[in-house]
C-alpha positions in Angstrom: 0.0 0.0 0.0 1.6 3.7 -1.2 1.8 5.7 2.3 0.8 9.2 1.7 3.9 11.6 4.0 3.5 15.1 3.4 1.5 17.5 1.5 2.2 18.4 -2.3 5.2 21.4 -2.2 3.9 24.9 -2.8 4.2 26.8 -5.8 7.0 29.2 -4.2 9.2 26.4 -2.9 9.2 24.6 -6.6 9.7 28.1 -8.1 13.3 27.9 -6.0 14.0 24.6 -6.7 13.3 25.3 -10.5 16.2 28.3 -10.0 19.0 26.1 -9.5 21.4 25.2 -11.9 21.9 21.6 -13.7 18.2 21.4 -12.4 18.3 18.7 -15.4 20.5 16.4 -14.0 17.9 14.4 -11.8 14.8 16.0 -13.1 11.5 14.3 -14.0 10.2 15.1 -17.2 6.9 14.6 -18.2 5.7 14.2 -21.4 2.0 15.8 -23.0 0.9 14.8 -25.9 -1.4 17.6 -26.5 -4.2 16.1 -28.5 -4.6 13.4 -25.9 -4.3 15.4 -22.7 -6.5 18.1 -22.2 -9.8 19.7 -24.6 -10.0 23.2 -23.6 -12.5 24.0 -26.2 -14.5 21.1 -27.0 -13.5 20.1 -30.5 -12.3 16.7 -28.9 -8.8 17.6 -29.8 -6.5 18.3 -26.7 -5.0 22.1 -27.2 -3.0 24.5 -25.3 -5.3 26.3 -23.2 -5.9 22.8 -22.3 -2.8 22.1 -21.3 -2.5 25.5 -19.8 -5.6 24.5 -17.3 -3.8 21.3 -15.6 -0.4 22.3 -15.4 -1.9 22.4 -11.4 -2.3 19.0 -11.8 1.2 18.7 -13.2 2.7 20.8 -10.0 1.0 18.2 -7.8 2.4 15.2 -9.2 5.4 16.8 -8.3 7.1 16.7 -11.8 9.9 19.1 -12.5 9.1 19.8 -16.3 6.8 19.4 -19.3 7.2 18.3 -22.8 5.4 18.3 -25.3 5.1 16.7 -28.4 4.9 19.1 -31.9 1.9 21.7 -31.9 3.2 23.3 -34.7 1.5 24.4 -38.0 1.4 21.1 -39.8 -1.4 19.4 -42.4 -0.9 16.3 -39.3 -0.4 13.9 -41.8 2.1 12.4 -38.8 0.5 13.7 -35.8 2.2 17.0 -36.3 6.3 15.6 -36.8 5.2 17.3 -40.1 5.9 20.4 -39.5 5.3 23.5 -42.4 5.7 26.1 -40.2 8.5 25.9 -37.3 7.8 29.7 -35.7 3.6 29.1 -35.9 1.1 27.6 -33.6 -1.5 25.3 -35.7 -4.8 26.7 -35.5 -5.8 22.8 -34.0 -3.6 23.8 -30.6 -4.4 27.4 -30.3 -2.0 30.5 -31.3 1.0 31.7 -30.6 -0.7 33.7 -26.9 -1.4 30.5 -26.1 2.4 29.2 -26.3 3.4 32.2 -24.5 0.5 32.1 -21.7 1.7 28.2 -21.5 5.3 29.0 -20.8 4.7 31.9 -18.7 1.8 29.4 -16.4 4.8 26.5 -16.1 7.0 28.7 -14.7 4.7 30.7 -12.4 4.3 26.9 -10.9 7.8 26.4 -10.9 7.8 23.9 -13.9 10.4 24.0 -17.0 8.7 23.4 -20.4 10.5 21.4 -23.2 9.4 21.5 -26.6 10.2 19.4 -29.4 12.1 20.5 -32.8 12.0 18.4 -35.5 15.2 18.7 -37.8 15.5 15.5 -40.0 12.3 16.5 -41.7 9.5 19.1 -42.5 6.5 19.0 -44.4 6.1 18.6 -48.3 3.7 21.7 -47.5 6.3 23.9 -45.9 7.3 26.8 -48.0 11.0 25.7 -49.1 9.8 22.1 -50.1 6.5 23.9 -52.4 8.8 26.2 -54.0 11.4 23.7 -54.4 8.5 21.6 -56.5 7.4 24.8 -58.6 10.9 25.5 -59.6 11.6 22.4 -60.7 14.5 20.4 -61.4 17.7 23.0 -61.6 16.4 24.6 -58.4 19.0 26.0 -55.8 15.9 25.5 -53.1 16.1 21.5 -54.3 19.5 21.2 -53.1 18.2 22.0 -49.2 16.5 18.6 -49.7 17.5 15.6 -51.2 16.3 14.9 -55.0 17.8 12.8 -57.1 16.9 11.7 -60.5 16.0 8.2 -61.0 18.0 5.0 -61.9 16.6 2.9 -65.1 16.3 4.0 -68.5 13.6 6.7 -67.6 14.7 7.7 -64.0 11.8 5.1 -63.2 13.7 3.7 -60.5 14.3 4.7 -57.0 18.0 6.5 -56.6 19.0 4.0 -53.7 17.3 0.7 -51.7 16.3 2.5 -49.0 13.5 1.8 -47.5 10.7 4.5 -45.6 11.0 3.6 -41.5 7.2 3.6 -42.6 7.0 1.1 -44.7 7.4 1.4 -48.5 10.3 3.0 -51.1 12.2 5.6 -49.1 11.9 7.6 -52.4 8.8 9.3 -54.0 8.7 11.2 -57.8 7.6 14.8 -58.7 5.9 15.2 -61.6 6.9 18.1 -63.7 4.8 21.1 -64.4 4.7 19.6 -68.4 2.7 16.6 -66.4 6.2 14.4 -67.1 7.8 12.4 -63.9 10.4 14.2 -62.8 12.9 13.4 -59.9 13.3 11.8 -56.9 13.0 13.1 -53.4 14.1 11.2 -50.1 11.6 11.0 -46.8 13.0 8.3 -44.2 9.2 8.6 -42.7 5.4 9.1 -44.7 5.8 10.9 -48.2 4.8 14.2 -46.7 7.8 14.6 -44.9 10.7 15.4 -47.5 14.4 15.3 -45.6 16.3 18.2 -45.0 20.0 18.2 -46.9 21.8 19.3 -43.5 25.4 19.7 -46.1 22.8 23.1 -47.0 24.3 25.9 -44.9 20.5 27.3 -45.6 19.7 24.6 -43.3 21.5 25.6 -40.3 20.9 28.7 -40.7 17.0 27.9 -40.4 17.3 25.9 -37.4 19.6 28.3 -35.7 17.0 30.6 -36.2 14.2 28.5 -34.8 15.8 27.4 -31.5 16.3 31.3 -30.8 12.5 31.9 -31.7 11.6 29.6 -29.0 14.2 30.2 -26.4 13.6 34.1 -26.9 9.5 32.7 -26.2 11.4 31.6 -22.9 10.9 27.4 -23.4 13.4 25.7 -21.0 14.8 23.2 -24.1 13.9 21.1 -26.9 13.4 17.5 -27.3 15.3 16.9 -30.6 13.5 14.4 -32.8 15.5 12.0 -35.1 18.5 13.7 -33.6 20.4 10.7 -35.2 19.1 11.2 -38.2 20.2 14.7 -39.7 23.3 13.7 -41.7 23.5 10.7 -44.3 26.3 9.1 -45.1 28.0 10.5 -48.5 26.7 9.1 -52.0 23.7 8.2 -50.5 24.5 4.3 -50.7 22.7 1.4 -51.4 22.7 -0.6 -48.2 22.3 -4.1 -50.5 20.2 -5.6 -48.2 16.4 -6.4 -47.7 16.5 -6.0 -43.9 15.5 -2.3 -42.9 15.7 -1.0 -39.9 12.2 0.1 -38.0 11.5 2.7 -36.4 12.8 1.8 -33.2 15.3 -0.2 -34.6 19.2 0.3 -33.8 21.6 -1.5 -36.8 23.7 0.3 -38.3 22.5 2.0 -41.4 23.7 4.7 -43.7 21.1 7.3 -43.1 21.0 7.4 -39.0 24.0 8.0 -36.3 26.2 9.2 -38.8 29.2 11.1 -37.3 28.8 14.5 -38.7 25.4 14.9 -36.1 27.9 15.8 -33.6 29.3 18.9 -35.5 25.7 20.3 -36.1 25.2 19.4 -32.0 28.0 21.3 -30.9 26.9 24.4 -32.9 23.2 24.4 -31.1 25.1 24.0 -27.3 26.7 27.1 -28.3 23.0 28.4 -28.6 21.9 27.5 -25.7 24.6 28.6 -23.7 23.9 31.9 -24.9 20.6 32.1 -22.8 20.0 32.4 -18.5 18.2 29.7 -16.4 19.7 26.4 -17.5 18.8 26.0 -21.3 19.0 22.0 -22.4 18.6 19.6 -25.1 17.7 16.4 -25.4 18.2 13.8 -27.8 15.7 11.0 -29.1 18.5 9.2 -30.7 18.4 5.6 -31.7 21.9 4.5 -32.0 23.7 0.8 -31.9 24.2 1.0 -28.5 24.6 2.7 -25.6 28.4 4.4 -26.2 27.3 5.9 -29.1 24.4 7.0 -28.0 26.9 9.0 -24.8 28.7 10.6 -27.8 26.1 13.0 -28.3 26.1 13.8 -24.9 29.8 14.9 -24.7 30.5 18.2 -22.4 29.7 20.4 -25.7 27.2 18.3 -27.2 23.5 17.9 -25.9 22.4 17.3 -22.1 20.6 14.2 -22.1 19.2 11.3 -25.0 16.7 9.3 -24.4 17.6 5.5 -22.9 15.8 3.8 -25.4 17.8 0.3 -24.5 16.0 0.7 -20.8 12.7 0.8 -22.2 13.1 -2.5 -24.5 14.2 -4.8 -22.0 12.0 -7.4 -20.8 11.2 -7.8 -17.1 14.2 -9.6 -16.2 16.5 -9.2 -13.0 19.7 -9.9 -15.2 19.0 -8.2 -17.9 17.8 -4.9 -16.2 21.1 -5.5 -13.9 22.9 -5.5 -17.2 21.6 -2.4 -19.1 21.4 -0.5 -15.7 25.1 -0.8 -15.2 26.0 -0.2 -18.9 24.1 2.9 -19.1 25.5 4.2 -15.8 28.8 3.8 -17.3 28.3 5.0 -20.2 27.2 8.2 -19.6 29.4 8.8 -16.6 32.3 8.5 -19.5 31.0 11.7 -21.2 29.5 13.6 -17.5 26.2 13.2 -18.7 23.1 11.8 -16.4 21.8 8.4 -17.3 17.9 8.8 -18.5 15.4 6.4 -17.8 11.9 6.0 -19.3 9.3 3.3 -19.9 6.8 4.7 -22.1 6.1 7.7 -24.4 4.1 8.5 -27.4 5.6 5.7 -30.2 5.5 2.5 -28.0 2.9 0.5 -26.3 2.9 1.3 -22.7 4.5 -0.4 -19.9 1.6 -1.2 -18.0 0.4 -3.5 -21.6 3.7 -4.7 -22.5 4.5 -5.9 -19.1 1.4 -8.0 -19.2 2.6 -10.1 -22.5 5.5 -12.4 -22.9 8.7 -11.0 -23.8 9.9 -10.5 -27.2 6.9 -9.2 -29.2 8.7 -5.9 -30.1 7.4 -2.5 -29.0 4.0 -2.2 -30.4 1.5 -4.8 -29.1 -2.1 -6.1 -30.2 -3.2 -8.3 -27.7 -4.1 -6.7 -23.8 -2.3 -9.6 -22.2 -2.8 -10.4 -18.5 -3.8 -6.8 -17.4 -3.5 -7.1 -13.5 0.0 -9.2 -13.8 1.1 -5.5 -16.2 -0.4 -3.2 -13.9 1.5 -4.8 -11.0 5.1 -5.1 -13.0 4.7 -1.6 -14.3 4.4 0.0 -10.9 7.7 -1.8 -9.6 9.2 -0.7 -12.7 8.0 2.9 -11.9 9.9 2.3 -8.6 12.6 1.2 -9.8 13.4 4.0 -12.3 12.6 6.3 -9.8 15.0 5.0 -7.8 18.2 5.5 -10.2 20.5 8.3 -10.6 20.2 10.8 -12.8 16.6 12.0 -15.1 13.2 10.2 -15.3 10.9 10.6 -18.4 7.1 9.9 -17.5 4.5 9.0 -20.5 1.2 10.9 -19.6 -1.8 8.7 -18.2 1.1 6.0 -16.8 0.6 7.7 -13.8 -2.9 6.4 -13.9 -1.9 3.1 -14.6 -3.4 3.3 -18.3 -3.1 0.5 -20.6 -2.6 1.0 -24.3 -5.9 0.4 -25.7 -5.1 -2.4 -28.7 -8.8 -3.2 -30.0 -9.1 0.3 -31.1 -11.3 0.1 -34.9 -9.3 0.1 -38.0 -11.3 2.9 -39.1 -10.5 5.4 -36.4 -7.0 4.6 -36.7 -4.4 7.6 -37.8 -1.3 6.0 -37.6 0.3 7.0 -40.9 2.3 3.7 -40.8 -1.3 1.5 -40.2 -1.9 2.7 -43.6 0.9 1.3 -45.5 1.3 -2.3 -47.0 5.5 -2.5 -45.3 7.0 -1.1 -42.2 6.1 -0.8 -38.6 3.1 -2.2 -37.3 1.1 1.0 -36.6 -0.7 0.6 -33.6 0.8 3.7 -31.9 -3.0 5.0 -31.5 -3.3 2.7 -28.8 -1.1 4.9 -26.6 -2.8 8.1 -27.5 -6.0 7.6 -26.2 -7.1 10.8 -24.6 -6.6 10.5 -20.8 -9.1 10.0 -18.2 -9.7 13.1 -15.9 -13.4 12.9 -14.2 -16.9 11.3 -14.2 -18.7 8.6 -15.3 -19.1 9.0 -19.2 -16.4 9.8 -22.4 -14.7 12.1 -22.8 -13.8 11.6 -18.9 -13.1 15.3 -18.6 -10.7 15.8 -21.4 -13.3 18.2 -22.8 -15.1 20.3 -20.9 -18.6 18.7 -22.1 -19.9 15.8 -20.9 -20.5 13.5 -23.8 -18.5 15.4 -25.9 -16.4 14.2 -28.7 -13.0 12.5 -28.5 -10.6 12.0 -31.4 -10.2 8.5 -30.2 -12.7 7.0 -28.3 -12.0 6.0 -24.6 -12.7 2.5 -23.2 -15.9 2.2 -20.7 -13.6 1.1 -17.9 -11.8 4.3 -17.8 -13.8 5.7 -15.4 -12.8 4.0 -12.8 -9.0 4.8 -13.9 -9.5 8.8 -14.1 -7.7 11.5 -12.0 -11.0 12.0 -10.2 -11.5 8.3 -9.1 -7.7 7.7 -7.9 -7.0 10.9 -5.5 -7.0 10.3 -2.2 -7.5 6.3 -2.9 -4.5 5.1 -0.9 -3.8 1.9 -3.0 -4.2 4.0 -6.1 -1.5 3.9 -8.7 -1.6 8.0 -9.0 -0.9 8.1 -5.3 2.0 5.7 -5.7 3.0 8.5 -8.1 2.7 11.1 -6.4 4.3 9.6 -3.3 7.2 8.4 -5.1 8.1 12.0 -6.3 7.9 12.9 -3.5 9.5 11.4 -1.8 12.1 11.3 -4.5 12.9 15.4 -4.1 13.1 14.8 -0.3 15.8 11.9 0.4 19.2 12.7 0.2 20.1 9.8 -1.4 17.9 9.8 -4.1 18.0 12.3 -7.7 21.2 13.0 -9.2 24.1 12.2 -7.2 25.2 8.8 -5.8 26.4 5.6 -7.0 24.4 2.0 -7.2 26.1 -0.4 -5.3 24.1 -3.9 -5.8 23.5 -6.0 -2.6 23.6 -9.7 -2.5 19.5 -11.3 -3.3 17.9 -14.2 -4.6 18.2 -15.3 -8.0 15.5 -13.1 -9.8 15.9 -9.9 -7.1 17.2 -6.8 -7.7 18.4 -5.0 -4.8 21.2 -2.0 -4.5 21.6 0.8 -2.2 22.4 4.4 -2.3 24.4 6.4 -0.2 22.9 10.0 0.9 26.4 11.7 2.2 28.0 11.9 5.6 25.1 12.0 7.9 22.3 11.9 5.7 20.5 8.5 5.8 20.6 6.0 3.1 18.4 4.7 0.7 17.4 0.7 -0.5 15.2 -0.6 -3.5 14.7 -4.4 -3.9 12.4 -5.3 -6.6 11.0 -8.4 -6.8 10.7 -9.8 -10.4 9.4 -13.1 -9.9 6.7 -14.6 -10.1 6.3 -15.5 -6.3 7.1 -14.0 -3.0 10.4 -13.5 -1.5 11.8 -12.4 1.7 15.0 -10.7 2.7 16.7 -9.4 5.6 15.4 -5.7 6.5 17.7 -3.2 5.9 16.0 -0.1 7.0 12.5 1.5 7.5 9.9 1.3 5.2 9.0 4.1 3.0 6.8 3.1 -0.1 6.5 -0.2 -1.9 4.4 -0.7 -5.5 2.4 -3.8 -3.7 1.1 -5.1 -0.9 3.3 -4.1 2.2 6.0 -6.9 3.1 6.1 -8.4 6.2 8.5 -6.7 8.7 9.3 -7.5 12.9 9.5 -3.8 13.4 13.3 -4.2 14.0 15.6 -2.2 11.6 17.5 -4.7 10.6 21.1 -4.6 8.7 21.6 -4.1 5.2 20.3 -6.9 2.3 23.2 -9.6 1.9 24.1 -9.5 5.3 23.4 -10.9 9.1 19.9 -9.5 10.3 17.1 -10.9 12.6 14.4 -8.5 10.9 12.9 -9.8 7.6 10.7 -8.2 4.6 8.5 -10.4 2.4 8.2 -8.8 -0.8 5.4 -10.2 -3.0 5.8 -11.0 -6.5 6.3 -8.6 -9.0 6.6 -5.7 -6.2 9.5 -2.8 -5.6 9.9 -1.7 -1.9 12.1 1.3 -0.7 14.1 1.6 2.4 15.2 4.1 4.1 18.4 3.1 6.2 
């Protein structure tokens, strides 16, 4: 049972805390998808006011940031990663006051908001790619993307194998204005969103442009999409081979994780350095492994990149063991903080894929066994929460949500559902609008009862919403909540300190953390089998993601050594210590 401690931190004490420097170092981050969080005007699409109106919420939960996906002018032909206009709110979202009142709300609660930029790509509507099309072949704005003309005896071919991460040629033809096909242009993603040439100084220049646009708004940092992808390798080779990589995929391949990224990376840092209060950025880069993924995170580099190799393993004591200590290493090479995050806005949550058999990749169509995910994903929750360095949060896993995966095909807009090759497509099931209040959809995302939804809500959402989980002690929103709580308050938790594992059972994780000369210390254990366990005591108590273990009220000696106290930790259950 989660044991509530102490009350929510006021606005002016989170305020302070959001003054200090490297504030990004052990921050939580959470992430808002905005069509899928809050309606503010009924249309059933989540907007900014929206957003805007439960950043209290956000406060409470005791998060230190918000990010959110793309609101950006965009036809949304990918869920706004389409992006025509970088410096321009889409009508969908709200305006540009709207951004501003956003920004200047966060703060005012002492939260930091990240935004995302998306460089790899734009939309075939944006203004350079349109013109590039009128002008035709010959064009100087052509060479700021990639077109090629065809192979064959016409040009009728492709210019290389490579494939679309969406399924499909990674290649599409123009048609010239005499109705004749015409060249080639390259779009790793859906045909409506051409790549940017980044050996164009144009480019940079753009992109220069845009992070100061958004910094001088007064955004905190941007989530970098495709960060790995900007720069392809020279010639544009063939890679000779039918096996593409998907969209969470890390082989080697000539068009991601190239090594001229870093040069373009260095150039931004210099950016952000230019601006007060902290300024970050952080990289969703999908890279062979783990060191290469701590190259972009080098002292004049970016801050932080998503741990993307965290989130794929299975729930397995030696294989989290494994990718735990790799990752600590890794980026404590380069001075950066490890990341940790479960879900977000591409994968099938934690609480779904937890409740399947390993192995089935990161997009799932079955709901498995849902109180057997439930349960593993809130000891995973406690687990992350209880590593050094920066936590990522998916919205609604704080409610326990489960990807819904018997959505209709025909209220499906995953571009990649659409295609015959590529990913799976069921990243709708992620993106179901979040539960807030009452009895009926929309569950208080809009502010009408009954009112529309862009994706429809399951039934048994009710009984998952804000509303019906405050103040309900077994609840997992007040597991949250406690957590991150408790989480600013120890000394040995955040940031700082090292992970030294204890001696467990086969199938236990355990490992302690020191708090400093005369500041308590800290224990996790999570159990990741499938029956109960119990362990010496090493300390007191403070929050467990199950049932309560068993204790003789003694306090016991450290996990691995002598002790008369004992814990039972059921199965599938993280507890914390304090010793």
């Amino acid at each position: 049972m989660s044991q509530h401690l102490t009350d929510a931190p006021s606005s002016a004490a989170a305020a302070d805390d959001a003054e200090r420097r490297d504030w990004w170092r052990d921050a939580v981050i959470y992430q808002v998808y905005p069509r899928s969080f809050a309606d503010g005007n009924g249309d059933g699409m989540g907007d900014l006011p929206g957003v805007t109106a439960r950043l209290p919420y956000l406060r409470d939960l005791g998060v230190d940031a918000v990010w959110l996906s793309p609101f950006y002018a965009s036809p949304q032909a990918d869920a706004g990663y389409d992006v025509a206009d970088y410096r321009a709110v889409d009508p969908m979202f709200g305006t540009l006051t709207d951004a501003d009142d956003l920004v200047r709300g966060a703060h005012g609660l002492g939260l930091r908001v990240i935004v995302d930029v998306v460089p790899n790509h734009c939309s075939d509507q944006h203004e350079w790619f349109k013109q590039a099309l009128r002008e035709g072949a010959g064009s100087p704005l052509r060479d700021r993307f990639h077109f090629r003309p065809g192979k064959g005896a016409h040009g009728e071919l492709p210019p290389n194998d490579w494939e679309s991460i969406f399924g499909g040629p990674a290649w599409t033809r123009t048609t010239d204005a005499d109705g004749t096909p015409g060249e080639w242009y390259l779009h790793l993603f859906a045909p409506e969103q051409p790549d940017f040439n980044w050996d164009h100084p144009a480019v940079h220049d753009e992109f220069r442009s845009v992070l100061r646009f958004w910094l001088d708004l007064g955004v905190d940092g941007f989530r970098v999409d495709v960060a790995h992808g900007l720069v392809k390798a020279a010639g544009l080779p063939d890679i000779g081979h039918a096996e593409q990589l998907a969209l969470l995929g890390t082989a080697a391949m000539p068009y991601f994780d190239q090594d001229g990224v870093h040069e373009i990376y260095r150039g931004w840092r210099r950016i952000l350095d230019e601006y007060s209060g902290d300024r970050i950025a952080v990289a969703e880069a999908w890279t062979p492994t783990i060191e290469r993924a701590a190259l972009y995170l080098r002292p004049d580099e970016l801050h932080q990149a998503f741990n993307f190799e965290y989130l794929t393993t299975p729930w397995d004591a030696a294989a989290l063991r494994a990718v735990i200590d790799t990752s600590l290493s890794a980026m404590g090479s380069v001075g950066a903080p490890a990341t940790w995050v479960l879900s977000n806005h591409d994968v099938t949550r934690h609480a779904t894929r937890f409740a399947n058999p390993p192995g089935l990749g990161t997009q799932l169509r079955t709901a498995g066994d849902r109180a057997l995910g439930l349960r593993r994903a809130r000891a995973a929750t406690l687990l992350m929460l209880a590593l050094p360095g920066s936590a990522y949060l998916y919205q609604g896993e704080e409610l326990g949500l489960p990807d819904v995966t018997d959505l209709p095909d025909e209220v499906r807009q995953d571009p990649s559902f659409f295609r015959a090759a590529g990913q799976d497509g069921f990243r709708d099931g992620c993106r179901v609008p979040i539960p807030w209040s009452g009895d009926e959809a929309p569950y208080g995302f809009g502010p009408v009862a009954g009112g529309p939804s862009w994706l429809p809500q399951p039934a048994e959402w009710a009984g998952l919403s804000v509303a019906a989980q405050t103040g309900a002690a077994d609840s997992t929103l007040e597991m949250y909540r406690t957590a991150l709580r408790l989480r600013r308050q120890h000394p040995a938790l955040g940031a700082g300190g090292d992970v030294t594992w204890l001696e467990a059972p086969e199938g236990v994780l355990a490992f302690r953390r020191d708090g400093g000369a005369g500041e308590p210390g800290f224990v996790c254990a999570v159990n990741l089998n499938g029956h109960p366990v119990t362990l010496p005591a090493p300390g007191s108590v403070m929050l467990t993601s199950g049932p309560d273990g068993q204790s003789d009220g003694q306090s016991g000696a450290a996990i691995g050594g002598d002790s008369s106290a004992t814990s039972a930790i059921a199965a599938d259950t993280a507890v914390w210590w304090s010793i």
